[in-house]
C-alpha positions as CSV (number, residue, x, y, z in Angstrom):
1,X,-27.2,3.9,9.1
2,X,-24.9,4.2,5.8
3,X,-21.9,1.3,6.1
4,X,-19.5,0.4,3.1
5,X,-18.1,-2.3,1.9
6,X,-15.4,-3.2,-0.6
7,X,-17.2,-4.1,-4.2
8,X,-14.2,-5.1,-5.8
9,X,-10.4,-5.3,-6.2
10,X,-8.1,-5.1,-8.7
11,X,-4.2,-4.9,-9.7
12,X,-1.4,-4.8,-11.8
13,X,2.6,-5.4,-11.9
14,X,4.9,-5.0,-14.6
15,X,5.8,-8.1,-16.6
16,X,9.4,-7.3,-16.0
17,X,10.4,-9.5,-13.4
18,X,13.8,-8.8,-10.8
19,X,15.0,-11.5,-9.4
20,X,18.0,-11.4,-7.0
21,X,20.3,-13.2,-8.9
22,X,20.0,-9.7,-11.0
23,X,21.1,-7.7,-8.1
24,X,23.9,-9.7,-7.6
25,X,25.5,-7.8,-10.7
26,X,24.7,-4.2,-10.1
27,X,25.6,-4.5,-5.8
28,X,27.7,-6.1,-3.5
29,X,25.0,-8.9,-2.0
30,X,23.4,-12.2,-2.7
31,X,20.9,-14.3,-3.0
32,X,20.7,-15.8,0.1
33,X,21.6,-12.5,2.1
34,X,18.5,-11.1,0.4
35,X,16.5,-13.9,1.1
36,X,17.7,-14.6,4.9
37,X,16.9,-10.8,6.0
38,X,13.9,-9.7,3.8
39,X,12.1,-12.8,2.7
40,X,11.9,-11.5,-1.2
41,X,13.1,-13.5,-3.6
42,X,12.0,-11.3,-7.1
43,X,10.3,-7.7,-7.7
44,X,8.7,-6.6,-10.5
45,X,10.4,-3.3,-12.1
46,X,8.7,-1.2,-14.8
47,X,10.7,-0.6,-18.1
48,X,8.6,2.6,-18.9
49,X,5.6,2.5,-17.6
50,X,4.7,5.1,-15.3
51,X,2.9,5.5,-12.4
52,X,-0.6,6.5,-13.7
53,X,-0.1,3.9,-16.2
54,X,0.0,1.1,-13.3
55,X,-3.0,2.9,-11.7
56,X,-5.3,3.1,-14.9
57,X,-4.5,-0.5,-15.2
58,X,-5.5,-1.5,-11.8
59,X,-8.5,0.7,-11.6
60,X,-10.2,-1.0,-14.8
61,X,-9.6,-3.9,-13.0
62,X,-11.1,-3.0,-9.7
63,X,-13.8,-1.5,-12.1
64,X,-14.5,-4.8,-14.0
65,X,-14.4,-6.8,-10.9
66,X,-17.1,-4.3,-9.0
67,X,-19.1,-4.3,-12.4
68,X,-19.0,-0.3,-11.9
69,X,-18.8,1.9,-14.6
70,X,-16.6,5.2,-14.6
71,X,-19.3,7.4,-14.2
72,X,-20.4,5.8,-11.5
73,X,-17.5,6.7,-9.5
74,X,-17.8,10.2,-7.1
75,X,-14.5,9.9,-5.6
76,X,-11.0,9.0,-7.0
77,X,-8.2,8.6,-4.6
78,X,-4.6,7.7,-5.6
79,X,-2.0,6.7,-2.7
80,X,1.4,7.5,-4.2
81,X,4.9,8.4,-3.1
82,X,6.0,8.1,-6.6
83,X,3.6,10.2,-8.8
84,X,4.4,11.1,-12.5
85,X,4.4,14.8,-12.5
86,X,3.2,17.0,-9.3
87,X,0.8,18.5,-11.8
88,X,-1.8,16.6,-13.0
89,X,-2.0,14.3,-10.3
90,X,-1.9,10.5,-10.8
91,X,-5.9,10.8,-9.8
92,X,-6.7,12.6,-12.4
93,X,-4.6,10.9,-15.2
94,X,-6.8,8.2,-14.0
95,X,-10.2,9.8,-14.1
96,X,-9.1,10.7,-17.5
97,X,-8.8,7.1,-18.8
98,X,-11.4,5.9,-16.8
99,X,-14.0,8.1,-17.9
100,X,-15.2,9.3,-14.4
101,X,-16.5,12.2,-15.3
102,X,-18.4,12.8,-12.0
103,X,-15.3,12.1,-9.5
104,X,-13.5,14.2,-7.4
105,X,-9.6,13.1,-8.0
106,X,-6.5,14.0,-5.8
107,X,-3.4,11.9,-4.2
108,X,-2.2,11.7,-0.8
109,X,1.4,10.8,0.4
110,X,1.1,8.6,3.4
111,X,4.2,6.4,1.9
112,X,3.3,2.7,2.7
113,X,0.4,3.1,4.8
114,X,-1.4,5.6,1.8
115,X,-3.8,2.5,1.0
116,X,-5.6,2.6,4.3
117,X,-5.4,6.8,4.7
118,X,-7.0,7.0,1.7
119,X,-9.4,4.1,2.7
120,X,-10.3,6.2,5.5
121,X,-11.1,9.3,3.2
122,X,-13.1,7.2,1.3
123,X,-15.1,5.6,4.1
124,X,-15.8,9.2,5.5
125,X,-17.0,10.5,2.6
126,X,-19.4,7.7,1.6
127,X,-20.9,7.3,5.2
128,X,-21.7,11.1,5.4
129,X,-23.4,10.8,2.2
130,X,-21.2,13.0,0.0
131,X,-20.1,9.9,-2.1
132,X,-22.0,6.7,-2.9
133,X,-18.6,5.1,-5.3
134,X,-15.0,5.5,-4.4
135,X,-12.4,4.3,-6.4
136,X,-9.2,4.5,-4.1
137,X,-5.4,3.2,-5.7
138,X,-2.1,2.7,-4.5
139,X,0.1,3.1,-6.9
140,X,4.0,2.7,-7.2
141,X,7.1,3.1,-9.7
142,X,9.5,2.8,-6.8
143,X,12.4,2.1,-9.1
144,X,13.1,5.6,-9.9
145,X,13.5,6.8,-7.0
146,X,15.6,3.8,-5.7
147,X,19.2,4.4,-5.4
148,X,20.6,1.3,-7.1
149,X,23.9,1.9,-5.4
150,X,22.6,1.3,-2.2
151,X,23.0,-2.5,-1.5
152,X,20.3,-1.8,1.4
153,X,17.4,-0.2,0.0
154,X,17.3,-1.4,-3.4
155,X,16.7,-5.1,-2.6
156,X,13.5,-4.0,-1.1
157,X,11.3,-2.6,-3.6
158,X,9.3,-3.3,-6.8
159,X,6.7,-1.4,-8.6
160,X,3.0,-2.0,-9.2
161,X,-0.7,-0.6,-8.2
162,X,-3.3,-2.4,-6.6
163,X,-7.1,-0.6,-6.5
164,X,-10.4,-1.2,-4.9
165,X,-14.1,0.5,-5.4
166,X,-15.7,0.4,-2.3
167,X,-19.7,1.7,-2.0
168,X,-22.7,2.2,0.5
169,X,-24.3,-0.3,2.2
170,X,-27.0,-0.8,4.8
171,X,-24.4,-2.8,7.0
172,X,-20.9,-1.6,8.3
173,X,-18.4,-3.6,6.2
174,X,-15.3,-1.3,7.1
175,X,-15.9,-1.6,11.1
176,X,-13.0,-0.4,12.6
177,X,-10.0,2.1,11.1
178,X,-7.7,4.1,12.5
179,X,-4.8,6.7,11.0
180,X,-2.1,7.9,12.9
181,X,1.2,9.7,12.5
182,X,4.6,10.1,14.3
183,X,6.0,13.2,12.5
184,X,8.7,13.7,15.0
185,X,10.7,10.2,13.4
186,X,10.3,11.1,10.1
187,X,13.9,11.0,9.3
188,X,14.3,8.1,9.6
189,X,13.0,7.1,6.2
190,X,13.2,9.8,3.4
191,X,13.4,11.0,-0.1
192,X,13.8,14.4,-1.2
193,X,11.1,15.2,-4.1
194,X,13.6,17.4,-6.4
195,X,17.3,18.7,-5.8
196,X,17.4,21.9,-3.9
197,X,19.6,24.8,-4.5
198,X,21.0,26.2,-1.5
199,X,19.6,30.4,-2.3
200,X,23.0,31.6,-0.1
201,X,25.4,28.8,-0.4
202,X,24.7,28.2,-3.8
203,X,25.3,24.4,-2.3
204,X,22.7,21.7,-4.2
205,X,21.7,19.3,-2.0
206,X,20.4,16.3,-4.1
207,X,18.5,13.9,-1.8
208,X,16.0,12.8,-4.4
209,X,16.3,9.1,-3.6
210,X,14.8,6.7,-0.8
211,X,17.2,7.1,2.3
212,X,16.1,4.9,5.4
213,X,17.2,3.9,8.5
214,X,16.7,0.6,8.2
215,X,17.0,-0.7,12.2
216,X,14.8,2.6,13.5
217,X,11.9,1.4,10.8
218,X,12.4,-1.7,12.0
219,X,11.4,-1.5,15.5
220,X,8.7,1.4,14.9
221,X,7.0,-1.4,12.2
222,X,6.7,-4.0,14.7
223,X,5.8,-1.9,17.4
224,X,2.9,-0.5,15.7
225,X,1.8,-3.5,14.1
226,X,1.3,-5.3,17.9
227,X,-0.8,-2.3,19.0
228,X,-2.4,-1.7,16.0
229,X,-3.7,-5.3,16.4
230,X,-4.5,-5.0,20.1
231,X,-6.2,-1.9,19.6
232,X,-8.7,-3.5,16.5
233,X,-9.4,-6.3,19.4
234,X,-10.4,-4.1,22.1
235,X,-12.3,-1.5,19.9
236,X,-14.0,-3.8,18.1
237,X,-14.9,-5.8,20.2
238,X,-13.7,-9.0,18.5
239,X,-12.1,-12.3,19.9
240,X,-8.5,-13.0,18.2
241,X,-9.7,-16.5,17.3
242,X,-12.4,-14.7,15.3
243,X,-9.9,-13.1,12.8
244,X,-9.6,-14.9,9.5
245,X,-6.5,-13.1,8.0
246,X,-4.0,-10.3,9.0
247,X,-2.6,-8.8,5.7
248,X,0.2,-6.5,6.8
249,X,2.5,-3.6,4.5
250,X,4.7,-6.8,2.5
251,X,7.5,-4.5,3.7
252,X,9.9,-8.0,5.2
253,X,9.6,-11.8,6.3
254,X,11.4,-10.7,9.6
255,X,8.8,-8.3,10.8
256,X,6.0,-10.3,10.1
257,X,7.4,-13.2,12.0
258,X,7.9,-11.2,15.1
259,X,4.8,-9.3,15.3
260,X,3.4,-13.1,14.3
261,X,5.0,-14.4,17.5
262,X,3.8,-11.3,19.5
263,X,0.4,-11.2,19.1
264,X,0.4,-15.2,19.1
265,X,-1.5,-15.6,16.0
266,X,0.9,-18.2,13.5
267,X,2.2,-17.0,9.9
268,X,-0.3,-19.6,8.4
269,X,-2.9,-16.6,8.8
270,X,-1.2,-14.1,7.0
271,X,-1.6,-12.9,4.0
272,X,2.1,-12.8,2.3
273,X,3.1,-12.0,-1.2
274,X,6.4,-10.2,-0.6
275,X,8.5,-12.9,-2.0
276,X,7.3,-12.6,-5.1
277,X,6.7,-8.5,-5.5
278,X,8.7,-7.1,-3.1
279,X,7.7,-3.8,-1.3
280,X,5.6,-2.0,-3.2
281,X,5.1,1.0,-1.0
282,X,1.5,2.2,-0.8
283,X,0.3,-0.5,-3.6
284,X,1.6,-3.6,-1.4
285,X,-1.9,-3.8,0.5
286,X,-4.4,-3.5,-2.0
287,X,-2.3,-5.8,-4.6
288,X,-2.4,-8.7,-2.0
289,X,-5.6,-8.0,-0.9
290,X,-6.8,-8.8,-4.5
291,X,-4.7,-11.5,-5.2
292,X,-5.7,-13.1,-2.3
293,X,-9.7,-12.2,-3.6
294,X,-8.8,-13.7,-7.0
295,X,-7.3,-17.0,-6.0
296,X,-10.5,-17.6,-3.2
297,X,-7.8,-17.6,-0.6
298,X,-10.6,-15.1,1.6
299,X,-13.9,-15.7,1.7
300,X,-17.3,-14.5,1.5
301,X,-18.0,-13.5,5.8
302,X,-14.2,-13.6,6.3
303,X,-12.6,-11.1,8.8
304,X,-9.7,-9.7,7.8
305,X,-6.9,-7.1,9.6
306,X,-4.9,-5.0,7.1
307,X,-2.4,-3.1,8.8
308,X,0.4,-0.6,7.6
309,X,3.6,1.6,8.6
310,X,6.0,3.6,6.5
311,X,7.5,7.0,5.7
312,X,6.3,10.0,7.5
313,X,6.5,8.0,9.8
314,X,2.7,6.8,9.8
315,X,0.8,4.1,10.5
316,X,-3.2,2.7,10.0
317,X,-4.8,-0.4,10.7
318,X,-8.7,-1.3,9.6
319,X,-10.9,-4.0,10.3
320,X,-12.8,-5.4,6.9
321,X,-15.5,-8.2,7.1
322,X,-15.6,-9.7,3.5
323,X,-18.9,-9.6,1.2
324,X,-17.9,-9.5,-2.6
């Protein structure tokens, strides 16, 4: 049988740090208003560096970490809502840098749960031989496409790119994942990709920034999260007091609390960096994921849940054992 496993981890945020004190000058809120709903005290916001430049960053990171070299890598997947240019992708800016001259490169959109879609690529394509080295990303420069007018949205996210090379293995490290999407909600969290000229009307319609229904998301995040976790119990057949860590989408305090209270398993066991980085979109999983490998906060055999919601809508959950 060909498993995989996670060989590494890797991250980077802009040294640029938000804090809400900062917002208090360009919208009508507050500290404490920011801090009593989302949990986030400061975000990291790029001051020109783009999106593949977060990624390259994170990936040498990841690569260092994995002590893989570029051309070891057969597969480069780049999670991104917020891409540089729609031609080349953000993947291969990245295998350009990296020197991966034997990778396949692309990006997929799954908004905030992009990590663990293009974990699930990744797994597929290693366990049916066609890769041996993936290097997946999620990657973010959220900031231009927040509207900073919007007292709502633009509390909630930060930029930054978190990466992880993940490779064969006689055992099944990546036990249990699982993708799913809800097209028929997906306006409730949106952002056009470029203004659109209305061909009769001559109307433009100019939609190009993050719109979101902020109770709808709300209730679909917890929702998902609850069954997500339910469903990684039953299918893999694993007792609740044997999980070591859920690291959830660092999306809001709130949430988390009440899918903590839910499923019965305290806040203690979660893996939580929002406060500091905000919502980073499709980055937030893999940048606390390595943050939490860096500072030994997981350990080698540890059991760990990473689930995800966002735009779309979609959701994905995966089961990881730990063995760095």
């Amino acid at each position: 049988m060909i498993g995989s496993r996670i060989l590494g981890t890797g991250s980077y945020t802009p040294s640029n740090i938000v804090y809400n004190k900062d917002i208090e000058n360009i919208v009508d809120t507050s500290d404490s208003w920011i801090r009593e709903r989302t949990g986030i005290a400061e975000r990291r916001i790029s001051t020109g560096e783009d999106t593949s430049e977060l990624a390259i960053k994170s990936a040498l990171k990841a690569l260092e970490d994995s002590n893989v070299d570029g051309k070891e890598i057969d597969l480069i997947l780049v999670a991104t809502v917020s891409p540089d240019s729609l031609i080349p992708s953000v993947a291969c800016n990245v295998q350009k840098e990296i020197g991966a001259v034997n990778a396949m490169a692309f990006d997929i959109n799954a908004a905030c749960s992009g990590f663990i879609f293009a974990l699930d690529i990744a797994k597929g394509y290693i366990e049916t031989g066609r890769a041996t080295k993936a290097l997946i990303i999620g990657a973010e420069v959220l900031s231009k496409i927040v509207n900073w007018e919007d007292r709502n949205t633009c509390v909630l996210f930060g930029d930054g790119a978190g990466a992880v090379v993940i490779g064969k293995d006689s055992e099944e490290y990546i036990s249990y994942i699982n993708c799913k999407s809800v097209g028929s909600k997906g306006e409730s969290l949106t952002c056009d990709i470029l203004p659109m000229e209305n061909i009769c009307t001559k109307e433009v319609i100019n939609n190009n920034k993050i719109q979101m229904n902020g109770k709808d998301i709300y209730k679909f995040a917890v929702k998902v999260m609850e069954e997500e976790f339910n469903r990684i119990i039953e299918k893999s057949n694993i007792k609740k007091d044997d999980i070591d860590f859920i690291l959830p989408h660092q999306a809001n305090i709130r949430m988390i609390e009440s899918v903590s209270k839910k499923i019965d398993i305290p806040l203690s066991r979660f893996i939580i960096n929002l406060d500091k980085k905000g919502n980073t979109s499709s980055a937030s999983i893999p940048i606390a994921l390595d943050e939490a490998n860096k500072n030994g906060q997981i350990k080698q055999g540890s059991n760990i849940v990473i689930i995800g919601f966002g735009g779309g809508l979609t959701y994905g959950s995966a089961l990881l054992k730990w063995n760095k």
